[in-house]
C-alpha positions as MATLAB code, in Angstrom:
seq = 'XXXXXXXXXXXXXXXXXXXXXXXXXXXXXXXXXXXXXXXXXXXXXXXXXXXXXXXXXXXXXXXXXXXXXXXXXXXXXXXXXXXXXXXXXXXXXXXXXXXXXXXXXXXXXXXXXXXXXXXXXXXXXXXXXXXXXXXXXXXXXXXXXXXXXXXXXXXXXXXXXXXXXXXXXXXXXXXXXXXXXXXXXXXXXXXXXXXXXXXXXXXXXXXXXXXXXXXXXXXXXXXXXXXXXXXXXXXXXXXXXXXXXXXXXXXXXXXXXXXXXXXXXXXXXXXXXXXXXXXXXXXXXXXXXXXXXXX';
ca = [
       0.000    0.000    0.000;
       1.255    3.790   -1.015;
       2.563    5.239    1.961;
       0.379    8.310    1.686;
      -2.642    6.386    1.296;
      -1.533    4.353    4.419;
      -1.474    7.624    6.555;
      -5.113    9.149    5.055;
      -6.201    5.569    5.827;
      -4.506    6.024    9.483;
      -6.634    9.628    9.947;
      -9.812    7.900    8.850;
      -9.666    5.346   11.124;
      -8.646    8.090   14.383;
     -11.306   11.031   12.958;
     -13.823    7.584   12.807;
     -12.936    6.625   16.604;
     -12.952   10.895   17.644;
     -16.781   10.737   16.024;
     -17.913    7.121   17.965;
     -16.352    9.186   21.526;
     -18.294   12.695   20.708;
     -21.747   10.741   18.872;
     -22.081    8.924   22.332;
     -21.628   11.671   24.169;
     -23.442   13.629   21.814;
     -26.464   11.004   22.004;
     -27.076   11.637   25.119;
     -27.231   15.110   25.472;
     -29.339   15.389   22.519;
     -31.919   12.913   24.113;
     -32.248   14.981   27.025;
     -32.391   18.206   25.208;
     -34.993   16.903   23.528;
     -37.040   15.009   26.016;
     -36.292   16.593   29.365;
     -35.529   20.185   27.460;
     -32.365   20.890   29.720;
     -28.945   21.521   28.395;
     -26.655   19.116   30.958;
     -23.760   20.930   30.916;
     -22.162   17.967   33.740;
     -22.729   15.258   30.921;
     -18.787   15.460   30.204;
     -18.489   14.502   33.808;
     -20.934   11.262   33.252;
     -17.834   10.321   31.229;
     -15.211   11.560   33.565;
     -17.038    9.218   36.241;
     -17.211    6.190   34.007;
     -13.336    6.594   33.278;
     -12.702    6.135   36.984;
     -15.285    3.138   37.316;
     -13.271    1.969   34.605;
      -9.775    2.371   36.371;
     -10.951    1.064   39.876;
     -12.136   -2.326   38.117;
      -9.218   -2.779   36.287;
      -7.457   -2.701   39.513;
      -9.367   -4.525   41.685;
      -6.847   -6.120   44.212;
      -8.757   -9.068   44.219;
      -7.822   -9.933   40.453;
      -9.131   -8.555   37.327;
     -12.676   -8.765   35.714;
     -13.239   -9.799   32.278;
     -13.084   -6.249   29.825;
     -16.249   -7.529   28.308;
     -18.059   -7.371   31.776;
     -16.471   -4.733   32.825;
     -17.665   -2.731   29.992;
     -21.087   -3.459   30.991;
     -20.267   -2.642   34.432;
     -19.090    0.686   33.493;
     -22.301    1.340   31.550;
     -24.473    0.607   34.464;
     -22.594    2.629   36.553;
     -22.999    5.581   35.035;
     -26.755    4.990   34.437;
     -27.427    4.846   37.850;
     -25.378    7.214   38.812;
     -27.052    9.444   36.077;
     -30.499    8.971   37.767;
     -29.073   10.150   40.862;
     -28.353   12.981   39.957;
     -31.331   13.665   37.823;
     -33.327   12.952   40.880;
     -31.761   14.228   43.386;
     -30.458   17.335   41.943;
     -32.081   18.486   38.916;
     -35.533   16.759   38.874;
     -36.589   19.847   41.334;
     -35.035   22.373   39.038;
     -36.881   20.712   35.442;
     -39.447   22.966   35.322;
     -37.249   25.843   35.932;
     -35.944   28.441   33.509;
     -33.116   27.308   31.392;
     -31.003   29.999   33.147;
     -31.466   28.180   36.349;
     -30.791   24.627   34.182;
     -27.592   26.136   33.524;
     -26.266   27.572   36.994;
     -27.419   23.908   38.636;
     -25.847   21.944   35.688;
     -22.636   23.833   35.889;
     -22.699   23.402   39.896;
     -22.998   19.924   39.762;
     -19.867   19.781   36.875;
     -17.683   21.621   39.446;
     -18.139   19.759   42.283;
     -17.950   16.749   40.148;
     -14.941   17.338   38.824;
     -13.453   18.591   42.350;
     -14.187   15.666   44.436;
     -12.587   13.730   41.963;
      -9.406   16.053   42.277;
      -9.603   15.351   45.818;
      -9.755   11.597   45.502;
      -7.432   10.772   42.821;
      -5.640   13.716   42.538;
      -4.508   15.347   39.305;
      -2.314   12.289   37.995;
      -3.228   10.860   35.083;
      -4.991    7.442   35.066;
      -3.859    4.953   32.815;
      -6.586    2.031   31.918;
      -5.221    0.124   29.238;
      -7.151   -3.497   28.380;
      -6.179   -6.576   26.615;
      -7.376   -4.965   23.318;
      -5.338   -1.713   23.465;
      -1.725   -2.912   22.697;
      -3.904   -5.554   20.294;
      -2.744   -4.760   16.447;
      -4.500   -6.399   13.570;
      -2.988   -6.066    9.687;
      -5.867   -5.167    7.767;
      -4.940   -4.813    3.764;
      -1.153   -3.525    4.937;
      -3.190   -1.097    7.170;
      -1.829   -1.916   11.065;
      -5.335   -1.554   13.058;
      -6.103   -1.075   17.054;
      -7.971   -3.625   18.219;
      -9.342   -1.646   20.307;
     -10.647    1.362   17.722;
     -12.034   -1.849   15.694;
     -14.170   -2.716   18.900;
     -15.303    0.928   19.398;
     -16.551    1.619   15.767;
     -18.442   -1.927   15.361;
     -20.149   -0.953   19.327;
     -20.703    2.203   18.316;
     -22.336    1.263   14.583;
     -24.686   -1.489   16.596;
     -25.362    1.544   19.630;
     -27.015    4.147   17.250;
     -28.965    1.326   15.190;
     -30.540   -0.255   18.472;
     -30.690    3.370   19.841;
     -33.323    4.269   16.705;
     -35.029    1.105   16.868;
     -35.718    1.809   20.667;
     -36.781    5.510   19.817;
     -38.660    4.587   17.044;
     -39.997    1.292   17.899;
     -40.942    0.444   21.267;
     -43.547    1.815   23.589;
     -41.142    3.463   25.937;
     -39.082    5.204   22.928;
     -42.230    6.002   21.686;
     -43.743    8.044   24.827;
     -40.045    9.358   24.814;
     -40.997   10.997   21.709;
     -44.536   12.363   22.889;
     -42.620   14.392   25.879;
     -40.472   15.764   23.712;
     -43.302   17.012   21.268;
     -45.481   18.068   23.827;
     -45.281   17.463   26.941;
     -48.203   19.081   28.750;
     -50.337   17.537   26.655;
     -48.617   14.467   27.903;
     -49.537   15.005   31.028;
     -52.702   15.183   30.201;
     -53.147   11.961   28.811;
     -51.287   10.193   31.654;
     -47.811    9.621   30.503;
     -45.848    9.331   34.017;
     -43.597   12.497   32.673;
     -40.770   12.637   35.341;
     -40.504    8.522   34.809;
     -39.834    9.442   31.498;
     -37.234   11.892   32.257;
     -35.426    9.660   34.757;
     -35.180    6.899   32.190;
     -33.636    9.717   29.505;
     -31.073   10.598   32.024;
     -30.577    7.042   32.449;
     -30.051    6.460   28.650;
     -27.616    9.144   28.324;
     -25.600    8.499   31.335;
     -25.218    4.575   30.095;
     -23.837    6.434   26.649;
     -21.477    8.611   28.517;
     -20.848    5.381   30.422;
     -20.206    2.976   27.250;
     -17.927    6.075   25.618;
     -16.247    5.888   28.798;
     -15.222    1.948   29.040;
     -14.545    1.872   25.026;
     -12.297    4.940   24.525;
     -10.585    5.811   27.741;
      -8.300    3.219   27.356;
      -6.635    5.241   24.503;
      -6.894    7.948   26.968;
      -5.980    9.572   29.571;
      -8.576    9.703   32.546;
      -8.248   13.207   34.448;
     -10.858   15.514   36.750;
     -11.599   17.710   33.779;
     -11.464   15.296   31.013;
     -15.132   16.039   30.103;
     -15.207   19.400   29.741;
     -13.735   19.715   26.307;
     -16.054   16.339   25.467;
     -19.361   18.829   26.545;
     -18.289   21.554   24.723;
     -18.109   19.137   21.729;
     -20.966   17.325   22.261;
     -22.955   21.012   22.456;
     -21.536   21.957   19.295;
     -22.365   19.123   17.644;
     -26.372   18.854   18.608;
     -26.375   22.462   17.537;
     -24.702   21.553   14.195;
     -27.148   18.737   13.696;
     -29.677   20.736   14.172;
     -31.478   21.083   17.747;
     -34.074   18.107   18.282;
     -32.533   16.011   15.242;
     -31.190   12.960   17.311;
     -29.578   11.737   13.472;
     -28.253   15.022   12.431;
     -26.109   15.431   15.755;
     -24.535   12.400   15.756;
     -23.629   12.875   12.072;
     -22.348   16.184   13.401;
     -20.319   14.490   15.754;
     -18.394   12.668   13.356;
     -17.921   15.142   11.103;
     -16.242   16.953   13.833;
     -13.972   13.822   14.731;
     -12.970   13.431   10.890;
     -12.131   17.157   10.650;
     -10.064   17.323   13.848;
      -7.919   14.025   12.564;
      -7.150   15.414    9.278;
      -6.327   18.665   10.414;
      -4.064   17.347   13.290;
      -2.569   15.290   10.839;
      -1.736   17.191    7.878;
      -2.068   20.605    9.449;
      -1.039   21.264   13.487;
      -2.374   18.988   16.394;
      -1.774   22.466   18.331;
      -4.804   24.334   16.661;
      -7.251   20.691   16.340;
      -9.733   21.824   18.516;
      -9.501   25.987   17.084;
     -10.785   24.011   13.365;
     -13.826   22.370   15.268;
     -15.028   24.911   16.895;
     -14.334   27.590   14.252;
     -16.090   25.169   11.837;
     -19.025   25.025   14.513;
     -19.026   29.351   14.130;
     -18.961   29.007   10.421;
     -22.523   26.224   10.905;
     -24.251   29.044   12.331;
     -23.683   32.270   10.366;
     -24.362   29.721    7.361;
     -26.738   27.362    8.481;
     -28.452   28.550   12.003;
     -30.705   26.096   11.584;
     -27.991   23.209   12.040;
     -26.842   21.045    9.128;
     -30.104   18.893    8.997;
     -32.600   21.545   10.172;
     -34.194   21.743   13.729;
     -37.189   20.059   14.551;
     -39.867   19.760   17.387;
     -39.034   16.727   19.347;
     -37.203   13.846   18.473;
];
């Protein structure tokens, strides 16, 4: 293979893995934008939590648990620990403006992020897995086992993710909230049920992102700040409500930051996203796929 196709191939396959970690975060905070109407400006955190879940299991003195299961473990985690929050902390606030959405959701980021500066401090976590060190030779292409995991997870997430909004009863009264959800009310859909199982949904996302791509990480305090800011400026690029169009968005925001760190400056990565986010809404203010009323 030419060497210069071998590198564009290399970018692909990184701006492909960027997308899966920003569409699952992305996911999530679309889902509650759209169903709950709140802008969770802690969901980075979700993540930053289920990197730590992730680190304590892999170090369990007691021996180590299978990745597979601890994947799942991760996910649940952060699900519950999701509803917590929503329930505790936010579910009093829901009905609030979205000014008061925003000082509570920013509250609970920063103390988030500073209890876990307290308890692990500011060093770096390392959680690598069986898979991460794992290298495949795919058509003279040397592939992560590990990126090959998170793509094919990711592809099956978003397809069962649509079947479940589209599909099922639950997904389906999902939907109804998000279109109207006095009326709702009305009608006797149990609307803060609802709302827990949302947050519950997008904290297992955060959660999954978490297990699947922190082992090619780093896992720090703030980690998930930059990953919220993303995840915002994707849903806006897909267009607000449009579950699809922001976690096309997403990708195209992973794709653009490989191949500019690649052929351009890693330096100025994130200045390309987010000026390419600007340029989405004096163009299109809309979003990329148009905004919509509910999911």
């Amino acid at each position: 293979m030419p060497l210069q196709l071998e590198i564009f191939l290399e970018h692909l396959l990184n701006g492909l893995t960027l997308g899966a970690l920003y569409a699952l975060v992305t996911a999530g905070l679309s889902l509650i934008f759209g169903v709950v109407r709140l802008v969770n400006f802690a969901h980075g955190d979700f993540f930053m939590v289920g990197g730590y879940a992730l680190f304590i299991l892999l170090n369990l003195p007691w021996g180590a648990i299978p990745y597979p299961i601890i994947v799942i473990l991760v996910t649940l985690i952060v699900a519950v620990f999701a509803m917590l929050i929503e329930r505790l902390m936010l579910q009093p606030v829901l009905d609030k403006s979205w000014r008061i959405h925003a000082v509570a959701t920013l509250g609970i980021s920063i103390v988030l992020q500073n209890v876990a500066l307290i308890i692990f401090t500011t060093d770096p976590k390392q959680v690598p897995t069986p898979f991460t060190t794992k290298i495949v030779s795919l058509l003279g292409l040397r592939l992560s086992v590990q990126r090959i995991i998170i793509l094919g997870i990711a592809v099956l997430v978003f397809l069962a993710l649509q079947w479940f909004v589209k599909r099922t009863k639950l997904g389906k009264a999902m939907r109804a909230v998000s279109q109207n959800r006095d009326m709702c009310q009305v009608v006797g859909i149990d609307v803060p049920r609802i709302a827990l199982i949302t947050f519950a949904i997008s904290g297992g996302l955060a959660g999954l992102a978490a297990a699947l791509i922190a082992p090619l990480l780093s896992v720090t305090p703030t980690m998930g700040l930059s990953l919220t800011l993303k995840g915002l400026a994707a849903v806006i690029m897909g267009g607000l409500g449009q579950l699809n169009g922001s976690i096309y968005a997403a990708f195209i925001l992973g794709l653009v930051e490989s191949f500019f760190a690649g052929y351009v400056s890693f330096a100025f990565k994130d200045v390309v996203s987010f000026g390419l986010f600007i340029l989405v809404l004096f163009l299109r203010p809309q979003g990329l796929f148009g905004r919509r009323i509910g999911l």
